[in-house]
RODO-2510 file (C-alpha; in nm, 4 decimals, decimal comma):
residues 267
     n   res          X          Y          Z
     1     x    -0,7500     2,2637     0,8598
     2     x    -0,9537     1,9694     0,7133
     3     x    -0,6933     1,7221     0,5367
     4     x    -0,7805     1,7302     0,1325
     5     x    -0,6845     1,3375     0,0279
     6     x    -0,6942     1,5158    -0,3762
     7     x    -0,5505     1,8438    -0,2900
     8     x    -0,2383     1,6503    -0,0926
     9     x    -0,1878     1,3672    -0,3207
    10     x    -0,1979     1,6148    -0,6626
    11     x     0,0603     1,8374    -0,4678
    12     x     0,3396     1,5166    -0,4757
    13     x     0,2411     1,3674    -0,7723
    14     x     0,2611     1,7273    -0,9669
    15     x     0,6131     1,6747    -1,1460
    16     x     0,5648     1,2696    -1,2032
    17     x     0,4527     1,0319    -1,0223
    18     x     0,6987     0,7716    -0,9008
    19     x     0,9467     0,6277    -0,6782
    20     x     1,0452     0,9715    -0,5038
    21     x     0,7016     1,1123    -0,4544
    22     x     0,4847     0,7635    -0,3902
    23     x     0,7897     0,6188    -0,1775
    24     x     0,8739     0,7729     0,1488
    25     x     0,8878     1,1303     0,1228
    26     x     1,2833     1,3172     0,1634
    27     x     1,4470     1,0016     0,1740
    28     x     1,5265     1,0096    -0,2474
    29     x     1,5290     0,8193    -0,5173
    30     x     1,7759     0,5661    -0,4437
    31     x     1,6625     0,4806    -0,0856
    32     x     1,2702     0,4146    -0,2258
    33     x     1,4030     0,1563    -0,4858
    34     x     1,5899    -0,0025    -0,2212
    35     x     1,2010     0,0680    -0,0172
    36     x     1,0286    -0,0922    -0,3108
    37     x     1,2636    -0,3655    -0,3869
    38     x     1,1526    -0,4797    -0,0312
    39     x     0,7982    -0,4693    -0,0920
    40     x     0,8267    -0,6679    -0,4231
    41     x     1,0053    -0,9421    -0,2345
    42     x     0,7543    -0,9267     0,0409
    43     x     0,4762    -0,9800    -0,1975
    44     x     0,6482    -1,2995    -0,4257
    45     x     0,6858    -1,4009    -0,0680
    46     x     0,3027    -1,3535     0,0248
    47     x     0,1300    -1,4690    -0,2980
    48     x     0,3374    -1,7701    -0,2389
    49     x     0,2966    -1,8799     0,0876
    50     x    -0,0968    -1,7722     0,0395
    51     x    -0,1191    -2,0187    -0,2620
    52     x    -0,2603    -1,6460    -0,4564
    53     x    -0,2615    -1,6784    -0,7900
    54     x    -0,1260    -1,3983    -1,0040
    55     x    -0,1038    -1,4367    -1,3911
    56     x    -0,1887    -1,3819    -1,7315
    57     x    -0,5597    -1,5392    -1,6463
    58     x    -0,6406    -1,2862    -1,3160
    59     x    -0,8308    -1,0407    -1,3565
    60     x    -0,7058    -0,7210    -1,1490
    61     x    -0,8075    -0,3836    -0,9972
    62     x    -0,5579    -0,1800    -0,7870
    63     x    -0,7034     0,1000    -0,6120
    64     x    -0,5029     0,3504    -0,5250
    65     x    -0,2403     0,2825    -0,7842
    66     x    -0,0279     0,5717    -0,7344
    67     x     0,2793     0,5847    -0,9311
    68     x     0,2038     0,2134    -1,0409
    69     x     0,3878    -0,0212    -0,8236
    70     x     0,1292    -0,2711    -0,8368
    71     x     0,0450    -0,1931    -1,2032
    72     x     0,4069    -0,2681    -1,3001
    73     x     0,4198    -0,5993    -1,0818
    74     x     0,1469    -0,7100    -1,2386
    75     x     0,2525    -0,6632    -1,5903
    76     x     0,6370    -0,8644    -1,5158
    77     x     0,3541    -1,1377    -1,4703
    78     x     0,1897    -1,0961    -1,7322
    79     x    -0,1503    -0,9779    -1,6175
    80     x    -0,3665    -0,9299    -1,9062
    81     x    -0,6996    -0,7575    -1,7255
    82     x    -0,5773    -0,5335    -1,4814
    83     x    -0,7726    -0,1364    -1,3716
    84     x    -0,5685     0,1059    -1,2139
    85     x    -0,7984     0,3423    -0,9626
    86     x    -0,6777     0,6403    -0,8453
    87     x    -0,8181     0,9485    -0,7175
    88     x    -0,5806     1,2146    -0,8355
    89     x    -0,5940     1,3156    -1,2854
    90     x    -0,1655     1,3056    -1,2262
    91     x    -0,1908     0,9828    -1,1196
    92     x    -0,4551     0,8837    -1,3785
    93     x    -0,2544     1,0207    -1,6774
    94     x     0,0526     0,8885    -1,5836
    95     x    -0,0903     0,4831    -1,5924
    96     x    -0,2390     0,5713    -1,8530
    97     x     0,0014     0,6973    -2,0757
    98     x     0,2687     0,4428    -1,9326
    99     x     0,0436     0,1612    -1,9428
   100     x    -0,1366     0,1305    -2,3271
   101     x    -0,2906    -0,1916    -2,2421
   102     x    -0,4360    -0,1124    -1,8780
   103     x    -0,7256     0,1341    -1,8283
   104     x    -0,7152     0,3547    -1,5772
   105     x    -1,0544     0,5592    -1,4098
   106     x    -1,0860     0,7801    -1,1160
   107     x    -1,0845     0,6642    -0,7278
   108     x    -1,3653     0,4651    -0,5679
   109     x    -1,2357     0,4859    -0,2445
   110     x    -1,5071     0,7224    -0,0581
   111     x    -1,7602     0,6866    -0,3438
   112     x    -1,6450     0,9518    -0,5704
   113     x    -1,7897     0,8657    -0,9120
   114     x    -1,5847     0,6701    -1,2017
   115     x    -1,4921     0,7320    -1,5314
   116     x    -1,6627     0,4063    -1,5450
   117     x    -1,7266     0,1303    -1,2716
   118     x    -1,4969    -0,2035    -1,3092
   119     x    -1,6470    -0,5202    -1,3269
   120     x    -1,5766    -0,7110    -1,0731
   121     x    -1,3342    -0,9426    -1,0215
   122     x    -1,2408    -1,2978    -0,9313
   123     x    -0,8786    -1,2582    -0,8794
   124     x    -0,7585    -1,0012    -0,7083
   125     x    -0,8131    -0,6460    -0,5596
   126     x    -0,5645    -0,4108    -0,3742
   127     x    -0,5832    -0,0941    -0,2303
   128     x    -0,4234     0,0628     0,0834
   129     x    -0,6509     0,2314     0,3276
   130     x    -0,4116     0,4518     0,5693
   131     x    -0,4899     0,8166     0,4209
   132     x    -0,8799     0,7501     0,4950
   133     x    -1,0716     0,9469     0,7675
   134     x    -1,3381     0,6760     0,9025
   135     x    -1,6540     0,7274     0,6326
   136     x    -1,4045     0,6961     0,3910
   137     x    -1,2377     0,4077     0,5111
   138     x    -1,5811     0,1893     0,5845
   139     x    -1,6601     0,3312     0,2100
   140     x    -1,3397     0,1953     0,0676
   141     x    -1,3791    -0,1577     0,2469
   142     x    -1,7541    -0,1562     0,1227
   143     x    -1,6553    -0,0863    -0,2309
   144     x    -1,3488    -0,3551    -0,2625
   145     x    -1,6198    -0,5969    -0,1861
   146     x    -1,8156    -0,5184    -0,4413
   147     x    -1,5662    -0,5234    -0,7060
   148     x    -1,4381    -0,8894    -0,5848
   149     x    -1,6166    -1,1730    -0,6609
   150     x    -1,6902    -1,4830    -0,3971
   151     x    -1,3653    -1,6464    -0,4223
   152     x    -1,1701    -1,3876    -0,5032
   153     x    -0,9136    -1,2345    -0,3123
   154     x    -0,8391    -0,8553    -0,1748
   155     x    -0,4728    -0,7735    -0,0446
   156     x    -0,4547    -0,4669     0,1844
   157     x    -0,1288    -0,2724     0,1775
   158     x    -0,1185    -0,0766     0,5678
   159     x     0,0075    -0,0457     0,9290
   160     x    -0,2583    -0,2580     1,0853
   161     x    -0,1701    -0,1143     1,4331
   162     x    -0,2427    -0,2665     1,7349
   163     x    -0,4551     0,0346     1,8301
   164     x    -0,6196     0,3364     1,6052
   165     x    -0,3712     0,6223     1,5612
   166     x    -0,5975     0,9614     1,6932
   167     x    -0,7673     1,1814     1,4317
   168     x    -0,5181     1,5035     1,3939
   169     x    -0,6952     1,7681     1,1583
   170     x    -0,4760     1,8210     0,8576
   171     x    -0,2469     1,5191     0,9036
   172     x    -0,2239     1,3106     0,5517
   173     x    -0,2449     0,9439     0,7579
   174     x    -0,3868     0,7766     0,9449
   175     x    -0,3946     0,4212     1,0832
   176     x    -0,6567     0,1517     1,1496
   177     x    -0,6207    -0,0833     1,4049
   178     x    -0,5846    -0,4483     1,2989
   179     x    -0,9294    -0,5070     1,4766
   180     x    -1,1311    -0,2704     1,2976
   181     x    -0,9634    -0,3907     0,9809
   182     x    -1,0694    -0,7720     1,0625
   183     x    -1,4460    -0,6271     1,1936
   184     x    -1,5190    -0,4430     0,8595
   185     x    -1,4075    -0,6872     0,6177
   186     x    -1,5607    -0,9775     0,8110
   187     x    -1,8876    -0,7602     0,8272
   188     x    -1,8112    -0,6610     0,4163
   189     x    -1,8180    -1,0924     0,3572
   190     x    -1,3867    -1,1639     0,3860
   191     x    -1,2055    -1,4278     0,5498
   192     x    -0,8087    -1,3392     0,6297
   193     x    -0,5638    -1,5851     0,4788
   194     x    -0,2875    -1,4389     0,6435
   195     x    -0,0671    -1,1565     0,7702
   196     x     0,3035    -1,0360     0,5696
   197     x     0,5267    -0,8149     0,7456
   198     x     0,7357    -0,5810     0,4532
   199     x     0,9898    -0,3666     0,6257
   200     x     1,1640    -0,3736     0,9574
   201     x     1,4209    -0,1305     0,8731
   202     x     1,3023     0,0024     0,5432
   203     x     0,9945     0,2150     0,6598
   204     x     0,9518     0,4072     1,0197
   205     x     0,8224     0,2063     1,2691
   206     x     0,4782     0,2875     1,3364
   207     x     0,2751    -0,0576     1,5067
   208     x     0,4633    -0,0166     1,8120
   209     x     0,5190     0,3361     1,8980
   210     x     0,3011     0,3258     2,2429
   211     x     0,5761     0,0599     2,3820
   212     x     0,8700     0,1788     2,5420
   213     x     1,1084    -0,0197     2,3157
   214     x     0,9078     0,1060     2,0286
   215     x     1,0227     0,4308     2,0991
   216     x     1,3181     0,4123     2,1398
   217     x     1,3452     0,2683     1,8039
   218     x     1,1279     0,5141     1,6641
   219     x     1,3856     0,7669     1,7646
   220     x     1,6617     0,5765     1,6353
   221     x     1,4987     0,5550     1,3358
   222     x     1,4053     0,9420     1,2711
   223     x     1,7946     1,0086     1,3813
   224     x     1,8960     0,7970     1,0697
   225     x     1,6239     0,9708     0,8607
   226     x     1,7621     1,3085     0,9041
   227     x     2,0654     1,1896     0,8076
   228     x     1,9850     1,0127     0,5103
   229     x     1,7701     1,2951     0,3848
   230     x     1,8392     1,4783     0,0632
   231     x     2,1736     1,2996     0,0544
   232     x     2,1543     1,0235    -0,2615
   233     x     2,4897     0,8225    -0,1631
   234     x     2,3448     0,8149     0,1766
   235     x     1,9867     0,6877     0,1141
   236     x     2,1681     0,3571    -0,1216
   237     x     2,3786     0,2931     0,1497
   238     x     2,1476     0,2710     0,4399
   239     x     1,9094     0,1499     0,1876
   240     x     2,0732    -0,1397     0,0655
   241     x     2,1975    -0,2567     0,4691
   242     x     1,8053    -0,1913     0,5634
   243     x     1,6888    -0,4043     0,2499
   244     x     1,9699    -0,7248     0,3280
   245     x     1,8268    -0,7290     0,7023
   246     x     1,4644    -0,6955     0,6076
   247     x     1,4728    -0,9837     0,3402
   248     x     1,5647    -1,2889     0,6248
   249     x     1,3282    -1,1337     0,8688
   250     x     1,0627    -1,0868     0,6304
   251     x     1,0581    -1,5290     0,6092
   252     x     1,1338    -1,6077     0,9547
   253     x     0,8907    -1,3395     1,1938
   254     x     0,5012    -1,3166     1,1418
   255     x     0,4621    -0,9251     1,2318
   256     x     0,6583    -0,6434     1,2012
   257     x     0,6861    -0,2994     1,3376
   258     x     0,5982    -0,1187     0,9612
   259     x     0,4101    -0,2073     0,6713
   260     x     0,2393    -0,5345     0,6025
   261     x     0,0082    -0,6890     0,2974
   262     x    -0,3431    -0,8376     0,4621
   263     x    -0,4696    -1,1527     0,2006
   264     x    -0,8285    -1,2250     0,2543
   265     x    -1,0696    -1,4254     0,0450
   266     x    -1,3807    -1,3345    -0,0429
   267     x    -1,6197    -1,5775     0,0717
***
């Protein structure tokens, strides 16, 4: 069975989209504000060090905007011209009704037609690519570059594995390796600025699974997740100890073995 990106994505967002269905799914509500709290801080940290600006004067598309993480960090800075893309109507209506002031279309991603195309912008795009088989993934690189101007800056939300996770028929994600990533935007006109690892201990660790320490971790990880699961005490507890180690590690290494945000200029 063929994996349906609209089919799968309208199936979690159907009650509301937010921090329990875009987070990390059966962990709960408290552990994916812990989850998120991690990414904001990773981000402050990355627009920082990346000399990014992000204010009332950039002009901002997020594709992929979910249950509005992005949206939301971008208004607590005041972001005046910001789009929200997204390919599911759940997702679409809940920006849009939540946001007034920020228009929201459909998804660009594998050139599905908008409501209405965005122009394009200096400042900043974002849009994570893991739930994209490959035409859909070279489509979704292809179209970010159009919608960001030279000098303007994309960040990538992903994996970036050190090799490409195999195609499985049905499976919701997949993952790029950080060398295809760096071929098709270099090919699509980007220059990286730089690399930000987000969680250690917050998200599963994924980039080094094929390594034998990897999986070990990997299992120690899962063990915790099945005992965190459905249990709300449980997720703010290991949340909150995942979120105090992640923060120091998050300034000191340059990689880590989950997420990370990819900064590139437009050039």
């Amino acid at each position: 069975m063929e994996y349906d990106a609209k089919a799968y994505w309208e199936r979690r967002f159907a009650g509301e989209p937010g921090l329990a269905t875009t987070g990390f799914a059966g962990m709960g509500l408290s552990f994916n504000r812990w989850l998120y709290r991690g990414y904001r801080a990773a981000l402050r940290l990355a627009l920082k060090r990346s000399a990014v600006p992000l204010g009332p004067n950039t002009r901002v598309i997020d594709a992929g905007a979910g249950g509005g993480f992005f949206v939301e960090f971008c208004r607590a800075r005041a972001v005046r011209d910001l789009v929200g893309l997204d390919l599911t109507a759940a997702s679409v209506d809940f920006l849009t009704a939540g946001s007034p002031n920020t228009s929201s279309t459909g998804s660009i991603w594998a050139g599905i037609p908008m409501t209405r195309r965005p122009r394009r912008r200096r400042g900043m795009s974002v849009g994570s690519l893991s739930h994209r088989v490959r035409e859909g993934f070279e489509a979704a690189i292809e179209n970010l570059a159009r919608m960001t101007k030279v000098g303007g800056h994309l960040v990538i939300a992903d994996n970036f594995l050190p090799i490409e996770s195999p195609y499985e028929p049905g499976v919701h994600q997949r993952h790029w390796s950080k060398d295809e990533f760096e071929r098709r935007l270099d090919a699509c006109g980007f220059r990286v600025l730089r690399y930000q690892p987000v969680s250690f201990l917050l998200n599963a660790p994924v980039r080094f699974k094929h390594t034998r320490w990897g999986k070990a971790y990997a299992g120690l990880w899962n063990g915790i997740q099945k005992r965190v699961a459905g249990v709300e005490w449980r997720g703010n507890v290991f949340g909150c100890a995942a979120y105090l180690v992640d923060r120091p590690l998050q300034r000191l290494l340059r990689a880590g073995p989950g997420a990370h945000y990819l900064f590139c200029r437009k050039t």
